[in-house]
Structures are given as structure tokens and as C-alpha cells.
C-alpha positions in Angstrom: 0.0 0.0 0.0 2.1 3.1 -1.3 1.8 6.1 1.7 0.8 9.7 1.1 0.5 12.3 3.5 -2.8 14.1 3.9 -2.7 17.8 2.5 -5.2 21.0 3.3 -7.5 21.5 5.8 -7.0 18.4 7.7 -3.7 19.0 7.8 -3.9 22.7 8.4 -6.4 21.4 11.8 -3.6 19.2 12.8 -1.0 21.2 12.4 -2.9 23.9 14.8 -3.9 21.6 17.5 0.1 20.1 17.7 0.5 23.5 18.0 -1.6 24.3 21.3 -0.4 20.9 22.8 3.1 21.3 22.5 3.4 24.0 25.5 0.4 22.0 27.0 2.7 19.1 27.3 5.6 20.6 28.5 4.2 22.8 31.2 2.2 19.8 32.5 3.9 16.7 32.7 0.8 15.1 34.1 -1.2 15.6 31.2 -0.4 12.3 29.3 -0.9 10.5 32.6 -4.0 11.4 33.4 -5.3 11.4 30.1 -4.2 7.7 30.0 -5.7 7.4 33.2 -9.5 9.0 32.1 -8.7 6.6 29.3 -8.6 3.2 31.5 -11.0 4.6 34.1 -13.5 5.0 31.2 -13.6 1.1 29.7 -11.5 2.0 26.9 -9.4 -1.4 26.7 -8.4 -4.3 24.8 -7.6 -6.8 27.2 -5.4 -5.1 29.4 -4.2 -2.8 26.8 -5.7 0.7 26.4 -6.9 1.6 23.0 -6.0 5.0 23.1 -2.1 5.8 23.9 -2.4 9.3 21.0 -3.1 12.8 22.1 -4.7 13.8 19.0 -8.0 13.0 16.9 -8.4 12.5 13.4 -10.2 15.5 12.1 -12.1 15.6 8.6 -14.0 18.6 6.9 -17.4 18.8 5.9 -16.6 17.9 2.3 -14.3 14.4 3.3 -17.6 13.6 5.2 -20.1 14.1 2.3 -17.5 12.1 0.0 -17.1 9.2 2.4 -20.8 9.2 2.8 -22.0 9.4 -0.7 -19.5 6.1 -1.2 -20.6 4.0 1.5 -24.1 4.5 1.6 -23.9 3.4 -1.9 -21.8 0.1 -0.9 -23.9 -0.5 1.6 -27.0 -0.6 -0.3 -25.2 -2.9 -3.1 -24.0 -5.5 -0.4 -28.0 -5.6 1.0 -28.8 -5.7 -3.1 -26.6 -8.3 -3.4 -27.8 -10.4 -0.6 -31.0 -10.9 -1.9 -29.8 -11.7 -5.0 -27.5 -14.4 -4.1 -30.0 -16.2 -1.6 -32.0 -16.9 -5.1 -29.1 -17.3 -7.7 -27.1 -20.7 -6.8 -24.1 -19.5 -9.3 -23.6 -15.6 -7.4 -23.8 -17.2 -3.9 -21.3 -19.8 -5.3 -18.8 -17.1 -5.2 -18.8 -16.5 -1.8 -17.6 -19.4 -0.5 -19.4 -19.9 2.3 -19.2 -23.3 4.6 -22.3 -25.8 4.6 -23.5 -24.7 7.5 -22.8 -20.9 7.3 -24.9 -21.2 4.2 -27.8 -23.3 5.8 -27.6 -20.1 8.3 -27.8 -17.7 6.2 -31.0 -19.4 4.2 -33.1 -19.4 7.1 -35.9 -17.2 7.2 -35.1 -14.2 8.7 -37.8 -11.6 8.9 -38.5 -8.6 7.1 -35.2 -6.0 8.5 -31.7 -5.7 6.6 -29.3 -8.5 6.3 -27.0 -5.9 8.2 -28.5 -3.7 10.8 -25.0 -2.1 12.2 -22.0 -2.7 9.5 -18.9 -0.9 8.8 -16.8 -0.4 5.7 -12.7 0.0 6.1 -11.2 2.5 4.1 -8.1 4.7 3.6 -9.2 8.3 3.2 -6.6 11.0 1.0 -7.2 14.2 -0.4 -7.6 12.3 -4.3 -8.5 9.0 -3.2 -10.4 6.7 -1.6 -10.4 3.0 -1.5 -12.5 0.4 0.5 -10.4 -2.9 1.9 -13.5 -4.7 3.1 -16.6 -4.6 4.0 -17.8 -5.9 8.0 -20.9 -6.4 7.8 -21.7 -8.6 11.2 -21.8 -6.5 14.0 -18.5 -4.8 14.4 -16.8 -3.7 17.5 -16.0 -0.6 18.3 -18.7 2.5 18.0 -19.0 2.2 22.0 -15.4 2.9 22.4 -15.0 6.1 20.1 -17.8 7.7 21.3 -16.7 7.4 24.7 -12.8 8.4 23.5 -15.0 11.2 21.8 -16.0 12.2 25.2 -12.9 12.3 26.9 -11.1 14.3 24.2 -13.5 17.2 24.4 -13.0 17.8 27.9 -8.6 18.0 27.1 -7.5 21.2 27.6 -5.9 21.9 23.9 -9.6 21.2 23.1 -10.7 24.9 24.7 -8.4 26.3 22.3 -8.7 24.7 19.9 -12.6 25.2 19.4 -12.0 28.8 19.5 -10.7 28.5 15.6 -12.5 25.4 14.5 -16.0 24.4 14.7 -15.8 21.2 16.1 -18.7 18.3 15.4 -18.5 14.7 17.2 -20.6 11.5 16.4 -23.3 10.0 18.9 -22.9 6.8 18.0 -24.7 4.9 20.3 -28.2 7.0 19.7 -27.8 6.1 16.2 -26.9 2.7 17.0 -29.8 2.4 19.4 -32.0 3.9 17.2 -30.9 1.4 14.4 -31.6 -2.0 16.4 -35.1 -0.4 17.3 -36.2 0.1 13.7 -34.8 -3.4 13.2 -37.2 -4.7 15.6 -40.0 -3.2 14.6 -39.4 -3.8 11.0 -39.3 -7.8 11.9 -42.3 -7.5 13.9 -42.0 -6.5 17.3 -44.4 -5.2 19.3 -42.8 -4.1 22.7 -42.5 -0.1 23.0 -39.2 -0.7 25.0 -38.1 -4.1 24.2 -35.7 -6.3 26.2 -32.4 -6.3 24.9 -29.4 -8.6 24.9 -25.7 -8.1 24.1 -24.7 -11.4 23.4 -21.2 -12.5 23.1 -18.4 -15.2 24.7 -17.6 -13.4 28.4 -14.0 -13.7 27.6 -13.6 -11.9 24.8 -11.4 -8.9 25.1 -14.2 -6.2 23.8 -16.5 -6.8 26.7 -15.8 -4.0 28.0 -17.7 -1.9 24.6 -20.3 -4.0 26.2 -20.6 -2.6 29.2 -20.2 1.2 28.0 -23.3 0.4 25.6 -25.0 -0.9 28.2 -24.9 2.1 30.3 -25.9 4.2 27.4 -28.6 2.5 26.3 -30.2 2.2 29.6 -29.7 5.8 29.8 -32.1 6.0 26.6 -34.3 3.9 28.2 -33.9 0.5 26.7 -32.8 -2.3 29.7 -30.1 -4.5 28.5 -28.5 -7.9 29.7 -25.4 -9.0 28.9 -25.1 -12.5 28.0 -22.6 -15.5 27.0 -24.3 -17.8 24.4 -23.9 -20.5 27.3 -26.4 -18.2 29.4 -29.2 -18.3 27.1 -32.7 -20.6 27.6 -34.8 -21.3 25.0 -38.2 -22.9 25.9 -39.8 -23.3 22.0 -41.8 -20.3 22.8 -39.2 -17.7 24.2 -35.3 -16.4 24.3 -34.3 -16.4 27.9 -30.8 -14.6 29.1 -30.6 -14.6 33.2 -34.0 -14.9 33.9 -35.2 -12.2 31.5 -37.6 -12.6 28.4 -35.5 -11.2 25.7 -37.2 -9.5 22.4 -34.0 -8.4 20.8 -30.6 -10.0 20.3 -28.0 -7.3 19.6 -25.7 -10.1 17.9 -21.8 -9.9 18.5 -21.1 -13.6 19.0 -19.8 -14.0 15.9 -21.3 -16.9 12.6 -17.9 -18.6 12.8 -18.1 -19.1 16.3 -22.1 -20.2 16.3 -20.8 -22.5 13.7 -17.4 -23.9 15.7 -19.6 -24.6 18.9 -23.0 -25.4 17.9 -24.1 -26.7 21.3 -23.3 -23.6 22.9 -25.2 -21.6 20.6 -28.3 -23.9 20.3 -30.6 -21.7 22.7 -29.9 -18.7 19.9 -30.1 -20.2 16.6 -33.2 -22.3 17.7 -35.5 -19.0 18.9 -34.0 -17.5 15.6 -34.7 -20.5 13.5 -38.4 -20.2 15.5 -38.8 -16.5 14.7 -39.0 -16.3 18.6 -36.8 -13.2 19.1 -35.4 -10.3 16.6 -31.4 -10.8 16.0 -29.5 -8.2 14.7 -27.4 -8.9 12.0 -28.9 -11.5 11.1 -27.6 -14.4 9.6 -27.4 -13.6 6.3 -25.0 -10.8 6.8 -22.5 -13.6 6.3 -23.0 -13.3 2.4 -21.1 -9.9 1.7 -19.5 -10.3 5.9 -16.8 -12.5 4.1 -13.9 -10.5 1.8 -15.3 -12.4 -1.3 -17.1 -10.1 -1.7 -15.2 -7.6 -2.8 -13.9 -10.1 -5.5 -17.5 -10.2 -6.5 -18.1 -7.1 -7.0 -15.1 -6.3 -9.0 -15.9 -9.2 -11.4 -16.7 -8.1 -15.2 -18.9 -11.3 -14.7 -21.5 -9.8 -12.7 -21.6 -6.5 -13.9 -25.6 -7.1 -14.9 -26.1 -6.9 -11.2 -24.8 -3.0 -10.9 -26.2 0.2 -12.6 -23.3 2.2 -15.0 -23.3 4.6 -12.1 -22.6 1.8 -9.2 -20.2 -0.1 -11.8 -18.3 3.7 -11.9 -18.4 4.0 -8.0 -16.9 0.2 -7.7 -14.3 0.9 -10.1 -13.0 4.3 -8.5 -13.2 2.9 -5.1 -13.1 -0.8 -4.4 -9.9 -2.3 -5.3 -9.5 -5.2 -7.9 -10.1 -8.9 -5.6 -10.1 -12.4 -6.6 -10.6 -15.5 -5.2 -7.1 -17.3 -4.9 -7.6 -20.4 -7.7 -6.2 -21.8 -10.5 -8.9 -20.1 -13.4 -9.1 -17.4 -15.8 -10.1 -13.9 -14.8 -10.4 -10.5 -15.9 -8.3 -7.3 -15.2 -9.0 -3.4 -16.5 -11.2 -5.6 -18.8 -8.2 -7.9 -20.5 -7.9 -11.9 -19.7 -5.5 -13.4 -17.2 -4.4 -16.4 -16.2 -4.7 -15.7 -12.5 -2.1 -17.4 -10.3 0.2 -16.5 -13.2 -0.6 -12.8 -12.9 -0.5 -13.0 -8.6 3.1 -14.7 -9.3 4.0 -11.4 -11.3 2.6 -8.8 -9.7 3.5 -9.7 -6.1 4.9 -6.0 -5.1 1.6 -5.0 -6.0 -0.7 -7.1 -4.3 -1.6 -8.0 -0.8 -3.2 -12.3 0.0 -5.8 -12.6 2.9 -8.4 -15.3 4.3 -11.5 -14.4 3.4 -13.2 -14.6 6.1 -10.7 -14.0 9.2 -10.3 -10.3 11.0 -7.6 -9.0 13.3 -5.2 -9.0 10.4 -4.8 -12.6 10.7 -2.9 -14.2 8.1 -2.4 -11.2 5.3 0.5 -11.5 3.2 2.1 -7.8 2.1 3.0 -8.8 -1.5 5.5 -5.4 -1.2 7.0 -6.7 2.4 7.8 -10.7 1.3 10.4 -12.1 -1.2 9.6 -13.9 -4.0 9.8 -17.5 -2.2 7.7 -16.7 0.9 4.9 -15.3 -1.7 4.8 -18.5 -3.5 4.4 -20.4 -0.7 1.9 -17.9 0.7 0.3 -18.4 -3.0 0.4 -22.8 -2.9 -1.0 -22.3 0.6 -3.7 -20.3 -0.3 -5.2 -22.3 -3.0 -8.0 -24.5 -2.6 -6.6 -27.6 -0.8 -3.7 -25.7 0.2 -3.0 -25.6 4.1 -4.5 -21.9 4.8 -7.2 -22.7 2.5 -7.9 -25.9 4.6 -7.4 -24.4 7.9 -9.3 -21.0 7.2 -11.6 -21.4 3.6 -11.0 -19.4 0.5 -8.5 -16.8 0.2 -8.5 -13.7 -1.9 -5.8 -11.5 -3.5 -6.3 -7.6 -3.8 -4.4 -5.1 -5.2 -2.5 -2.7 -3.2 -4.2 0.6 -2.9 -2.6 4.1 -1.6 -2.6 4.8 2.4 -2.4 7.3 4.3 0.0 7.9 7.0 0.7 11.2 9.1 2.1 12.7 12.9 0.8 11.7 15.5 1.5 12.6 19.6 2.4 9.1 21.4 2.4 8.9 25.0 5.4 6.5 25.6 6.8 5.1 28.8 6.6 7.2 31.9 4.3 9.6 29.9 6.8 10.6 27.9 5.1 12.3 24.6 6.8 11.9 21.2 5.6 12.3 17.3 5.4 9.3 15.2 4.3 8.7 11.8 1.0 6.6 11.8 -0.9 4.8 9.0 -4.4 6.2 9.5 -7.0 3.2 8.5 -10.7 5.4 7.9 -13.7 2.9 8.8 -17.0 4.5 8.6 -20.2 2.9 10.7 -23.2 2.7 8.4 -26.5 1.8 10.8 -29.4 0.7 8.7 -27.0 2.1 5.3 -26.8 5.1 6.7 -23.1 6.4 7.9 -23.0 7.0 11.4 -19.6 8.3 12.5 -16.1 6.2 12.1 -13.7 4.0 13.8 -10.5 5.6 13.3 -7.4 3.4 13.6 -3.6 4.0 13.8 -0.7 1.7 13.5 3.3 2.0 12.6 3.0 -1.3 10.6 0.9 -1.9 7.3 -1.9 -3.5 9.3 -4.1 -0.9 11.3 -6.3 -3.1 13.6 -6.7 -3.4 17.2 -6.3 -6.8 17.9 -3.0 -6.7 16.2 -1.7 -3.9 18.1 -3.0 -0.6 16.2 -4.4 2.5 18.4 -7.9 3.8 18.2 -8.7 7.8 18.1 -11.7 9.2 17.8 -13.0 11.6 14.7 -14.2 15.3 15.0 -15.7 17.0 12.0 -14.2 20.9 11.7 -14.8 23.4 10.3 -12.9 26.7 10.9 -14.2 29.7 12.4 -14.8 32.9 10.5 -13.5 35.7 11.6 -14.6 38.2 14.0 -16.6 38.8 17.7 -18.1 35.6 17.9 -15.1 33.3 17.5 -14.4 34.5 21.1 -17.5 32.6 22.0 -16.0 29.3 20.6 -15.4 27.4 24.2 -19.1 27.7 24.7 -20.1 27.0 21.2 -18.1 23.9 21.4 -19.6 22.5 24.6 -23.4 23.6 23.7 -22.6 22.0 20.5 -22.0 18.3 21.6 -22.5 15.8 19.1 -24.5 16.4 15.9 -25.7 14.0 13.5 -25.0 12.9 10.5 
């Protein structure tokens, strides 16, 4: 992935708030400490580790916003397209590659409701481009988190200064989750006013604390929640049970792979599903365009029927050529290629990865292996080949521009120093609609946060015009809060 820097306002809003912290920093020693500290104290954690060790935000300006929107909306409402279409075409949802039993979840009847209620869309964001990696449609993590980081940053003391020049516009995630998962429910057919919800995942994974901030905020709105392990659920034929509460809505982050690695546990929820006894959300056939096939399909002159000329333009400018690792003929710019022959060529410009693993887990950099480590990356990946045993299909994709920039590091001993970050762009689309972003940063060329990346939160700005009122901006910045998009 070749690296450019950002350029123009973003850049100008960074540049101004490294400015105001600088001084910050040095006059208070403390500062990084405690903001580390607020960081902990507030949930914000993987594991042990805290997702936050960066004293600055990722800003974006009104016009990277409508941009990124009007892109992945318009993904978003192809993958949901696409969905339907493959349920009923045997060939399209061929190309997927699902697993027996991830496809016999995905047919059952679901209810009226999109495939993907909550879904998010990874992307790197520059001043002439943007490209999508993949598409997450089942449940992702992490819209609890960078709210609350969202929180904690507007209350740093660079902020007060800072919001005297800019304009500065946050994301309430969680209302527009919330708000989501209800129109969910009552588009499958629930009748509760304030329904019963359950988080539902494995009590030891390491985002269980997201759980808990969501929780919290959407009891605050009104809406009681348990929080359940898939081993804590009942299911009686008639209703979902989690702790001794009926439940009327699953908020699903027990993931398909892990319903279909340990069934028994998971019985309880894929019986009131399979019963229409309770609303889950995503649903099981988020799976379909979940998996990074996708990608390959839509990028496939094959299935170019399924797109208007003005979705086939949007896919073109911003979803990078994909392909299912095998031995066949394919396409590319719209000449034929042998494909492993081309992958065996190309290898500094193309990246291998399971299709259906997250974390970062097992990608191959075609640009950071030599020529004998990518072949055997290649043999592996092909159907029958050990990855492709262990872990299903794989796909190749070509290597797309990223964007890196300085970033404030607290260190050891709360030592601040700048490093150069690659900035990975995600935004949240609830119901297809973007929501706000999960903003990750890492100094390797895989930005997750199971692998070891940062998380910062995103503030829309805008700068102030000139004159009396931009004295006012402290106030204007707290009355403000968070807006919606």
C-alpha cells in the first residue's frame, strides 16, 4: 500500500492543535498521565491494553464527510442488493464461498429488517482518493469505544483552544446505533415499546468492555439490557431467555464462525432464531457480503448485470480489484489473465488474505515478502492448500494508496513523542446510513486493534470565520456536543 500524506484543511487542523499541545505538554507533565488514566477509568481497553495511547483526533471537513458518505451508503446498499440476490441465484452465492453450515444459516428465514442492521466499511481516506479494503458487515466492535474516547477528548484542555478556531462536530454513536436495532425490531415485527435487549457474546472476549459502555448508554435512553454469553441463554420453543429475563432483541456480536465452531453452545440462539422467537440483529445472512469475497465479487466483469453504469463507476474508482485465490481465468481493467500466473508477477503490487478472518490474521504484504515466501503464501492459499484448509478461501487484492501522518504518542513514563501513523478510515453505516467512524492507527501496514493498532476518535471541523463571535468558541463547542450525520 504506497503512503501519502494528507494535504489541506485536515492537515492545516492538525498542524494547529500540535500547536496548542506542545506548550500543554511541556508545562504539564501530568497531562499524558492522566489522560491515559481517564482513558482506563472509562472502559477503553483491549484486554489489558488501552486503545488510546495518541493525544490527537483525526479530524475531517465537511466535504471528506459528504464524500465518504455518498461512497458508502452506496456500498452499503449494493452489499444488502446483493444479498437478496444471491439467496435466489445458486451461481452468485457460489462465489462467496461460504461453509455448509454458514450457508444453511444464512437461508433461514429471517424476517422482514436488513441483512446488516449495524456494518462498517474500512477504508483509507486521502485528499484524491479513496479505496475500500473490506466490507464488516456482522456487527463490528467498536462505535461504543470512540464515542466514549470522543467524550474524553472534548474535555482536554488543547480542546478549549482549539474550538475557538474550528468548529468542532463529534458523532453519537450509540443514539444512532440504538435507534438502528429499534427500527430493526420493529421492521421484523415487534411489538414491545421498549423491548428487552441482549448483548450477546463469549464473556472472555477482550471487547466486553464496549459491552458494558453500551450498556450504560442505552439504559440511559431507556432501553434495559443484559449481557449474556451464548452458554447463558434458555430457550423454551416459545421464548429467548438470558438470566432470567424474556428477551425481544438479540443485539448479535457472538460471531457466525463461532455459532458454527460450537453449535451446542449456541443452540438456545439459533433455535429462537430459526423459530422467529426473538429479533437478532445482524442476522444471519450478513455472512454473504460479511466475508472478503465479496469484494472479489463485486469487481468481477462477470456480474456486472447486477450494478447500474453509475454503481459499476463508483466500484471501479473505489473498491480495489479482488479475486478468489484459484487456478482459473479472470479479468483485469477488462483484459484476460491467467490468474495465479498474474498473482506470481505482480506480487509487489498485491496483498493475499483469508476471506473470512479479521484481526489482520494471516495477510500476506506482496511489497514486504520475497519472491519465495509469496509462493508459498500463494500454494498455501489455494483450494486444498494448508490456509485454505485451515481457514476457507482466500483472496488477492491489489494494493491501494494509504495514508500515513504525525501523531502525539504517549510512551513510557508519559513521555510524549511524534510518530508517523498509517491512518485506516472505517466509517459505521447503521441501517446504510453512515454514522460516525472508527478511526485506527498503527506504525505497521496492518491498522487493527487486535494486532496492536491504536484507536482515536473523529471530530468533524470546520474553521471559524473571523470576528466577535469566535471569542464565544469554548461555549459553542460545549453547547454543540454531538451532531448528527
Amino acid at each position: 500500500m504506497k503512503s501519502r500524506k494528507p494535504a489541506g484543511k485536515h492537515r492545516d487542523a492538525a498542524e494547529q492543535w500540535h500547536e496548542l499541545l506542545r506548550p500543554l505538554v511541556k508545562k504539564s507533565p501530568a497531562l499524558a498521565k492522566k489522560f491515559l488514566a481517564d482513558v482506563r477509568a472509562a472502559k477503553l481497553t483491549f484486554g489489558r491494553r488501552v486503545h488510546c495511547p495518541f493525544l490527537r483526533p483525526y479530524f475531517l471537513s465537511p466535504a471528506d464527510e459528504r464524500r465518504v458518505r455518498h461512497v458508502a451508503e452506496a456500498i452499503a446498499a449494493v452489499a444488502e442488493r446483493v444479498t437478496t440476490a444471491a439467496l435466489n441465484d445458486k451461481t452468485l452465492f457460489a462465489q462467496f464461498h461460504l461453509r455448509p453450515e454458514e450457508e444453511r444459516l444464512a437461508r433461514l428465514a429471517a424476517g422482514p429488517g436488513p441483512a446488516s442492521t449495524a456494518s462498517r466499511l474500512d477504508a483509507f481516506l486521502l485528499p484524491d482518493s479513496l479505496k475500500f479494503t473490506e466490507y464488516n458487515g456482522e456487527s463490528p466492535a467498536g462505535a461504543g469505544y470512540s464515542e466514549t474516547l470522543s467524550d474524553i477528548f472534548r474535555k482536554l484542555p488543547v480542546m478549549e483552544e482549539f474550538a475557538r478556531r474550528y468548529e468542532v462536530h463529534s458523532y453519537p454513536l450509540s443514539a444512532k446505533l440504538l435507534d438502528a436495532l429499534m427500527t430493526t425490531y420493529a421492521e421484523w415485527g415487534g411489538k414491545a415499546n421498549r423491548p428487552q435487549m441482549a448483548i450477546v457474546d463469549w464473556k472472555e472476549v477482550p471487547t466486553w468492555s464496549e459491552f458494558e459502555i453500551l450498556q450504560a448508554r442505552f439504559e440511559a435512553m431507556g432501553i434495559q439490557v443484559v449481557l449474556a454469553d451464548p452458554r447463558e441463554l434458555e430457550f423454551d420453543g416459545k421464548h429467548l431467555a438470558a438470566k432470567g429475563k424474556k428477551i425481544d432483541l438479540v443485539y448479535r456480536r457472538v460471531l457466525i464462525n463461532d455459532i458454527v465452531a460450537k453449535p451446542a453452545e449456541c443452540a438456545a440462539l439459533v433455535k429462537a432464531y430459526e423459530a422467529g422467537a426473538v429479533c437478532v440483529a445482524n442476522n444471519f445472512r450478513c455472512k454473504i457480503t460479511h466475508v472478503k469475497a465479496f469484494f472479489a465479487v463485486l469487481t468481477d466483469a462477470r456480474n456486472a448485470a447486477l450494478f447500474s453504469p453509475e454503481e459499476r463507476e463508483l466500484i471501479w474508482r473505489h473498491v480495489p480489484w479482488t479475486r478468489v485465490v484459484q487456478d482459473v481465468k479472470s479479468n483485469y481493467g477488462g483484459k484476460p489473465i491467467e490468474l495465479l500466473k498474474y498473482i506470481r508477477k505482480r506480487r509487489k503490487d498485491l496483498v493475499l488474505k483469508p476471506s473470512d478472518e479479521y484481526g489482520g490474521m494471516g495477510v500476506t504484504l506482496g511489497w514486504e515478502t520475497d519472491a519465495k515466501h509469496w509462493e508459498r503464501a500463494i500454494e498455501e492459499a489455494l483450494p486444498g492448500g494448508k490456509k485454505a484448509k485451515a481457514h476457507g478461501c482466500w483472496i488477492v487484492q491489489e494494493r491501494i494508496p494509504v495514508s500515513r501522518d504525525v501523531f502525539p504518542h504517549i510512551g513510557a513514563g508519559g513521555k510524549v513523542d511524534f510518530r508517523k501513523m498509517l491512518v485506516d478510515f472505517a466509517p459505521y453505516l447503521f441501517r446504510g446510513r453512515l454514522a460516525g467512524f472508527l478511526t485506527r492507527l498503527s506504525a505497521t501496514g496492518l491498522a487493527n486493534v487486535t494486532s496492536g493498532g491504536g484507536q482515536i476518535p473523529s471530530f468533524r471541523v470546520e474553521r471559524r470565520k473571523a470576528g466577535p463571535g469566535n471569542q464565544q468558541g469554548r461555549k459553542r463547542m460545549r453547547d454543540s456536543g454531538s451532531v448528527s450525520v
